[in-house]
NUGUVEX-7306 format. One record per residue: x, y, z of N, C-alpha, C in turn; residue number from 1; chain. Coordinates in steps of 0.2 Angstrom, whole numbers, plus 5000, padded with zeros to 4 digits. Each point is the difference from the previous one (the first is absolute). Last residue first. Example, Ala and Ser with C-alpha at 12.3 -4.5 7.8 and 13.67 -1.06 7.14 Angstrom:
<pts>
nu|nv|nw|cau|cav|caw|cu|cv|cw|n|chain
5064|4989|5035|5004|5006|5001|4996|5005|5003|2|A;
5002|4972|5000|4996|5006|5000|5004|5006|5000|1|A;
</pts>
This chain:
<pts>
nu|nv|nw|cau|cav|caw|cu|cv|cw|n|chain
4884|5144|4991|5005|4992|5000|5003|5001|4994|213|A;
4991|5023|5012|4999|4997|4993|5004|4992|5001|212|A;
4987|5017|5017|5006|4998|4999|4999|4996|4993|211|A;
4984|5021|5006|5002|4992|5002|5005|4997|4998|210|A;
4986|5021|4994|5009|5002|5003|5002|4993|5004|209|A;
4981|5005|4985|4999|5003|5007|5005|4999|5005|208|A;
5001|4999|4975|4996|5007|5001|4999|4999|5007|207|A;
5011|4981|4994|5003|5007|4999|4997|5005|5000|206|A;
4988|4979|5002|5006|5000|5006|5006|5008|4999|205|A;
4983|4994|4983|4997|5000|5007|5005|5002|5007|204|A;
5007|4994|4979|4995|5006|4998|5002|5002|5006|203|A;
5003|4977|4999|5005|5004|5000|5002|5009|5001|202|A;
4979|4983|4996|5002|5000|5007|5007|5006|5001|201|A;
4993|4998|4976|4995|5003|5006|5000|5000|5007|200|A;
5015|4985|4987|5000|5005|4998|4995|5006|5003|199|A;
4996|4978|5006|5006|5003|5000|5002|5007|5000|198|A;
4981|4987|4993|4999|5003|5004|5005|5002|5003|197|A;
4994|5001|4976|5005|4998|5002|4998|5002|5007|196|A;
4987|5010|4983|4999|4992|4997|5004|4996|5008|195|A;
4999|5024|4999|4993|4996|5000|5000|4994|5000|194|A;
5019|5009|4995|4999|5005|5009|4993|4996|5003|193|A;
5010|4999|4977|5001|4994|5006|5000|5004|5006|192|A;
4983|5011|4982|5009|4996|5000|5000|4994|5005|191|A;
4989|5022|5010|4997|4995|4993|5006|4995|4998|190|A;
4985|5015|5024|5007|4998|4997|4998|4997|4993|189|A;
4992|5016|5021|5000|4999|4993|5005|4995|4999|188|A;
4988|5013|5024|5007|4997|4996|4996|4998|4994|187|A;
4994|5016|5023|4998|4997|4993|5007|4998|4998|186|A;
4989|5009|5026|5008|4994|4994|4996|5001|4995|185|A;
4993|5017|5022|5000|4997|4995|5004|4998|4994|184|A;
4998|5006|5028|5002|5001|4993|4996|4996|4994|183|A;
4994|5014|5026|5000|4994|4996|5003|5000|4991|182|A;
4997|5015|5024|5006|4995|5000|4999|4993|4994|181|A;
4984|5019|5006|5006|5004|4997|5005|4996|4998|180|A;
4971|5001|5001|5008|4995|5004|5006|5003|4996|179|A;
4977|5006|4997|5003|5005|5003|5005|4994|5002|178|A;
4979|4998|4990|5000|4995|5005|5008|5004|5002|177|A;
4988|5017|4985|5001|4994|5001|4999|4995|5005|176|A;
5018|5019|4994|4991|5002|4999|4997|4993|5002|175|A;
5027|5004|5000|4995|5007|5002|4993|5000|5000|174|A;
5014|4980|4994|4998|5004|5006|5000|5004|5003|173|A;
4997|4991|4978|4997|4994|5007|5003|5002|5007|172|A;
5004|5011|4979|4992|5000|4999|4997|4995|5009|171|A;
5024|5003|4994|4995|5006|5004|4993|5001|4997|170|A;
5020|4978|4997|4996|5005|4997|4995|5006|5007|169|A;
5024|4984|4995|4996|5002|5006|4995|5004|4995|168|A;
5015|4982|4992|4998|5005|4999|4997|5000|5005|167|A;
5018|4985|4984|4996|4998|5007|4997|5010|5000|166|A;
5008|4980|4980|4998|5008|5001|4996|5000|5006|165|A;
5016|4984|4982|4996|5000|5007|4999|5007|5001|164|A;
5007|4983|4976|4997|5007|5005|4998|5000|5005|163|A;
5016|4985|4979|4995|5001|5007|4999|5005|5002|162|A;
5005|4986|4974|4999|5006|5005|4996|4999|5007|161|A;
5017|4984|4978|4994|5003|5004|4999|5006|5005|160|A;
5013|4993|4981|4999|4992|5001|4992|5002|5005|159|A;
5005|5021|4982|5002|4996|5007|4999|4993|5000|158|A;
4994|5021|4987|5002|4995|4996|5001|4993|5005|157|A;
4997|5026|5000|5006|4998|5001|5000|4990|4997|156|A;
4979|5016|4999|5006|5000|4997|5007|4999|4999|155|A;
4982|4990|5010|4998|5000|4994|5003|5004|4996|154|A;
5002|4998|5024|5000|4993|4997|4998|5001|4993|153|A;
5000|5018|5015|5008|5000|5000|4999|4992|4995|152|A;
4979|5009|5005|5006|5005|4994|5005|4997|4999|151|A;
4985|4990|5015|4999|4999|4993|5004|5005|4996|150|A;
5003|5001|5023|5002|4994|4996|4997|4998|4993|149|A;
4994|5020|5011|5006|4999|5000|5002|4994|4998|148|A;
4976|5001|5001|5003|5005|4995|5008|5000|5001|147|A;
4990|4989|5019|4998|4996|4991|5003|5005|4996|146|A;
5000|5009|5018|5004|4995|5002|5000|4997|4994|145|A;
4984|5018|5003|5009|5001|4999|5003|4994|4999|144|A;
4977|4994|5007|5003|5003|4992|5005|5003|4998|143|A;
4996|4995|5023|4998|4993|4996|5004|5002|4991|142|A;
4996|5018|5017|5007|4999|4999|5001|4992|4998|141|A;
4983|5022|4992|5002|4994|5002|5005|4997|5002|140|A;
4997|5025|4991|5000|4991|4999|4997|4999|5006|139|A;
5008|5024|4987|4993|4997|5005|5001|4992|4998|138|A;
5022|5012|4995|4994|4999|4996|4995|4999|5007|137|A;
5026|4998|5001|4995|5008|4999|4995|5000|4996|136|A;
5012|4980|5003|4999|5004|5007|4996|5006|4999|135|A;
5010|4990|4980|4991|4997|5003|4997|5003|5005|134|A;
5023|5005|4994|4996|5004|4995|4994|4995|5004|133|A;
5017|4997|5013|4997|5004|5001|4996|5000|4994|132|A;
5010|4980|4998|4995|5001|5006|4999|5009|5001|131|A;
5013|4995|4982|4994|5000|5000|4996|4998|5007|130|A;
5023|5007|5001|4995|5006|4998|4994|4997|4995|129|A;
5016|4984|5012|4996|5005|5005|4996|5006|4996|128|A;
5011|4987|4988|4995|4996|5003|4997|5004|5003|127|A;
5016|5008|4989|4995|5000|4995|4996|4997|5004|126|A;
5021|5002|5009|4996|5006|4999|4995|5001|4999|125|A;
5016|4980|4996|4995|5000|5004|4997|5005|5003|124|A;
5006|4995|4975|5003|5003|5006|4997|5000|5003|123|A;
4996|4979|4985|4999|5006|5001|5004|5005|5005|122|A;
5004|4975|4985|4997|5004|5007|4998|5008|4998|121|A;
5003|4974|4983|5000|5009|5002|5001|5000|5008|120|A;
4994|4980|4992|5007|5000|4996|5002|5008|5002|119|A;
4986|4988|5016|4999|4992|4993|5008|5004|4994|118|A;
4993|5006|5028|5000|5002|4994|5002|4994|4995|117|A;
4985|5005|5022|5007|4994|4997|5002|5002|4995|116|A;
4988|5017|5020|4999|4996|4995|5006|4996|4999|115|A;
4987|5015|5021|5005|4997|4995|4999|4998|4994|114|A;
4992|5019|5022|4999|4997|4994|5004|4997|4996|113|A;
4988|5011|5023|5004|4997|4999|5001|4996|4992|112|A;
4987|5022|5017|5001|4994|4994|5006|4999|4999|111|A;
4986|5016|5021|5004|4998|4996|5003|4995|4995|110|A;
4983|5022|5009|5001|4993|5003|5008|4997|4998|109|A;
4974|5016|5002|5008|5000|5002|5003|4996|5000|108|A;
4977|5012|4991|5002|4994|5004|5007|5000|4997|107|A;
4979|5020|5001|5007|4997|4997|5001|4995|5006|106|A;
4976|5010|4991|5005|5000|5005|5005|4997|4999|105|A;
4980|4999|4987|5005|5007|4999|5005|5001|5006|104|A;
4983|4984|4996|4996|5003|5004|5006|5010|4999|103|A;
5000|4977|4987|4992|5001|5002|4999|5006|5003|102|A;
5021|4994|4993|4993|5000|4993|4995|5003|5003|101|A;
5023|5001|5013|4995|4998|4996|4995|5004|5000|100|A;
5026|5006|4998|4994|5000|5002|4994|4995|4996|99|A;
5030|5000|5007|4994|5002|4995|4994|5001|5004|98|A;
5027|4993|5001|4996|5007|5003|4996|4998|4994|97|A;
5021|4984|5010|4995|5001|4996|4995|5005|5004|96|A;
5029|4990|4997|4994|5003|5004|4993|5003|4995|95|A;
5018|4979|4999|4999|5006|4998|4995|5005|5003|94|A;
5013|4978|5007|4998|5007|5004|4998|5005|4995|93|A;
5014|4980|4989|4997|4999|5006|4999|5009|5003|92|A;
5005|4987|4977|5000|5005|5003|4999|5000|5003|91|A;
5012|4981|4983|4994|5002|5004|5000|5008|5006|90|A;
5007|4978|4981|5002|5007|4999|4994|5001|5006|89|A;
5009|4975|4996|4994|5004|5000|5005|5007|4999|88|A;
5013|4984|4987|4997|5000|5005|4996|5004|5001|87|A;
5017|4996|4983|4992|4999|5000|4996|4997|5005|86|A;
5024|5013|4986|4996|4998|5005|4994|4999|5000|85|A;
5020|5004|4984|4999|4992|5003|4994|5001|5004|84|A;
5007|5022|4990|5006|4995|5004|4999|4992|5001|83|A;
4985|5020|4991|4998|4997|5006|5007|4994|5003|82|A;
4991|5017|4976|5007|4999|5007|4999|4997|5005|81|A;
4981|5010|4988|4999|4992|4997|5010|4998|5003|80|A;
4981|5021|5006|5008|4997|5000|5001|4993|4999|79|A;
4978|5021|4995|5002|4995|5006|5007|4996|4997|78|A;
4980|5018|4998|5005|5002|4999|5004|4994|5005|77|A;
4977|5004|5002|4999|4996|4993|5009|4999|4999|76|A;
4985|5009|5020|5003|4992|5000|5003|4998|4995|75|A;
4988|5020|5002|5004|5001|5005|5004|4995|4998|74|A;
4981|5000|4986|5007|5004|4999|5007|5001|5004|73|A;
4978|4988|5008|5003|4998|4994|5006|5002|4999|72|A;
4986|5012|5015|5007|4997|5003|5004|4994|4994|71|A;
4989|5025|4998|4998|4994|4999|5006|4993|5002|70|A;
4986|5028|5006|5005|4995|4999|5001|4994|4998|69|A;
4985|5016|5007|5002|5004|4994|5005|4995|4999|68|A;
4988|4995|5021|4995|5001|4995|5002|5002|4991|67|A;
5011|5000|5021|5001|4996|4999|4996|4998|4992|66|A;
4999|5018|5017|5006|5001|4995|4999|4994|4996|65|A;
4989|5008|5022|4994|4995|4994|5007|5002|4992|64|A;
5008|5010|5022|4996|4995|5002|5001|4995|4995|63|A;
5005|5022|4995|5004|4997|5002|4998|4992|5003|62|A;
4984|5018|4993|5004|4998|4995|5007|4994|4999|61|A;
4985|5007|5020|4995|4997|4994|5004|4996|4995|60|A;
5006|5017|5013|5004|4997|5004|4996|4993|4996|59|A;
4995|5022|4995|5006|5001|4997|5003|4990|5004|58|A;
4980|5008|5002|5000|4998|4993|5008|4998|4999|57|A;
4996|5008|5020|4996|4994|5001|5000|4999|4993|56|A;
5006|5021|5005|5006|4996|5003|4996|4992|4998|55|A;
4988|5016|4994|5004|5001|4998|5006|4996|5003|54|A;
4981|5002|5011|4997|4997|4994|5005|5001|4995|53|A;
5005|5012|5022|4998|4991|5000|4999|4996|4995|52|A;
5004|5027|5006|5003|4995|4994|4999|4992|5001|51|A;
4987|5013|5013|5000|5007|4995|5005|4994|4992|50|A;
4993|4995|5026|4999|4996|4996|5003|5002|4993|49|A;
5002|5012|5020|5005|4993|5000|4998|4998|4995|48|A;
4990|5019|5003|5005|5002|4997|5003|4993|5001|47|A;
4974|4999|4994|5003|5001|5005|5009|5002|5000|46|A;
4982|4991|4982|5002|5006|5001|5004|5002|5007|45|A;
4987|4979|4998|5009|5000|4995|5003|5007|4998|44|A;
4985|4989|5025|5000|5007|4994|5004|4998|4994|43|A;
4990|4978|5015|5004|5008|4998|4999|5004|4994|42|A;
4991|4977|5004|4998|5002|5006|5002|5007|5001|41|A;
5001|4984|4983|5004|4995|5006|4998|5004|5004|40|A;
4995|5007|4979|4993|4995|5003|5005|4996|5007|39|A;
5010|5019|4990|4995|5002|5003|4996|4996|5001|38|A;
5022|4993|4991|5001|5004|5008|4991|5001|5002|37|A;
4998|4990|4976|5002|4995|5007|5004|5004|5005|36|A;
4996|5014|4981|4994|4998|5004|5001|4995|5004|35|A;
5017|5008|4992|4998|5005|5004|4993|4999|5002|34|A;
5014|4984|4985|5002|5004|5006|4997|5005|5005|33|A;
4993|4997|4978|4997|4995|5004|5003|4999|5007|32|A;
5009|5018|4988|4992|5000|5000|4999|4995|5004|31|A;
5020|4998|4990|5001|5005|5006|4992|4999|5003|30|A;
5002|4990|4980|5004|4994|5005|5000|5006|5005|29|A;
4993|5012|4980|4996|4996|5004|5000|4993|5005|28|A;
5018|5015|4990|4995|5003|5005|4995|4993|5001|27|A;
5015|4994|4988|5002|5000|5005|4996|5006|5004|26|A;
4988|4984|4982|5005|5005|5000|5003|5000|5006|25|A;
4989|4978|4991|4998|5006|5001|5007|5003|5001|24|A;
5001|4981|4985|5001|5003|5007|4996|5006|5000|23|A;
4996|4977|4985|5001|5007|4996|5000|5004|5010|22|A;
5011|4973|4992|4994|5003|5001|5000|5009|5002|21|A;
5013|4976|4997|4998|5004|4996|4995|5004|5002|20|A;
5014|4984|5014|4993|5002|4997|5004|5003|4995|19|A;
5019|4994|5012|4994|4998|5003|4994|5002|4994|18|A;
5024|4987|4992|4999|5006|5004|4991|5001|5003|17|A;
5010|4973|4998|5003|5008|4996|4999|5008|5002|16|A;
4992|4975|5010|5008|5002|4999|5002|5006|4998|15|A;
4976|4987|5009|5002|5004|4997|5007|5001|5001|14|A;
4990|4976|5004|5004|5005|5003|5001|5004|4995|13|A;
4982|4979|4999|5006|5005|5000|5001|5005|5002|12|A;
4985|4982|5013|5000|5005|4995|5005|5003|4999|11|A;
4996|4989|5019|5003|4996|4994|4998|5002|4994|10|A;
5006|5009|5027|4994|5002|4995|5003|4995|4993|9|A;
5011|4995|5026|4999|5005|4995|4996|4999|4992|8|A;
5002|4995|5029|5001|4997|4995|4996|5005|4996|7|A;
5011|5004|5025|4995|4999|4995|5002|4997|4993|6|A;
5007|5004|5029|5002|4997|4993|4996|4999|4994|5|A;
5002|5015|5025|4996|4996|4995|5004|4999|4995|4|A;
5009|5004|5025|5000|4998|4993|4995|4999|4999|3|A;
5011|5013|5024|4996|4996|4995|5000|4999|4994|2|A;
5020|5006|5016|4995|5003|4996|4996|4995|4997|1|A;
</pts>
């Protein structure tokens, strides 16, 4: 599979929950549903279409969840028990659904995320369910990336954090230049993930399943 590997935005990463801002109604989410069926070319009164604009808010809800939630909070309940240990913590495969920004089509993919811990850990549950709370927002997969490592390093405190997030976006192809075979890397790192090319290499060799010396 092809690779683009891009480098991420160096403006801070939003963390907490999405906007503030005043929603329309769920009729009028159905409504605008029903004007995009007729500017794509259809009836939306038609009998196949009749619930379309209903199932689509209803599926709107599920998608864009991420927006009520805050991954801070997610991360804040954390286990100062850690037995001695202070090696990497890490999640490999988490699966990633969201949609971009730009064009509202979902990219699929998968994240990889560790850290050092310094004196806490967190339930490794928590990891995975902040890669979903961002995942379900319109993004970027640059700006997911940063935003996942900045949560997990500002609140857990860490020596360091790494994130890899591979993704097949269907902006690129279903429309477009239409390549179906190409992935896209984003990685993050901070701490001695950043400072340490070891450490990073280490990362590296475990999110892509290299033998470790």
């Amino acid at each position: 599979m092809d690779a683009i590997v891009k480098k991420l935005p160096t403006q801070e990463a939003e963390i907490g929950r999405g906007p503030r801002i005043e929603r329309p109604t769920r009729e009028q989410a159905e409504q605008a549903v029903k004007t995009l069926i007729a500017w794509a070319g259809d009836d939306p009164d038609r009998e196949g279409l009749l619930d379309t604009p209903k199932r689509v808010a209803s599926a709107y809800e599920e998608f864009f969840s991420g927006y009520e939630e805050c991954p801070v909070e997610t991360l804040s309940r954390t286990f100062d028990d850690v037995g001695g240990y202070d090696d990497i913590v890490m999640l490999r495969d988490i699966d990633v659904y969201s949609h971009c920004e730009h064009h509202m089509v979902p990219f699929i993919g998968r994240a990889h995320v560790a850290y050092l811990p310094e004196e806490a850990v967190v339930g490794i549950s928590k990891i995975a369910r902040v890669v979903e709370i961002f995942g379900r927002r319109l993004q970027t997969q640059e700006t997911m990336t940063a935003q996942i490592a900045t949560a997990i390093d500002r609140v857990l405190k860490p020596r360091g954090v790494a994130v890899m997030i591979e993704a097949a976006h269907q902006c690129m192809t279903l429309r477009g230049v239409k390549h179906p075979n190409v992935a896209t890397i984003t990685t993050q790192f901070t701490g001695v993930f950043k400072d340490d090319p070891a450490e990073r290499a280490r990362f590296m060799k475990l999110a892509t399943r290299q033998d470790i010396d």
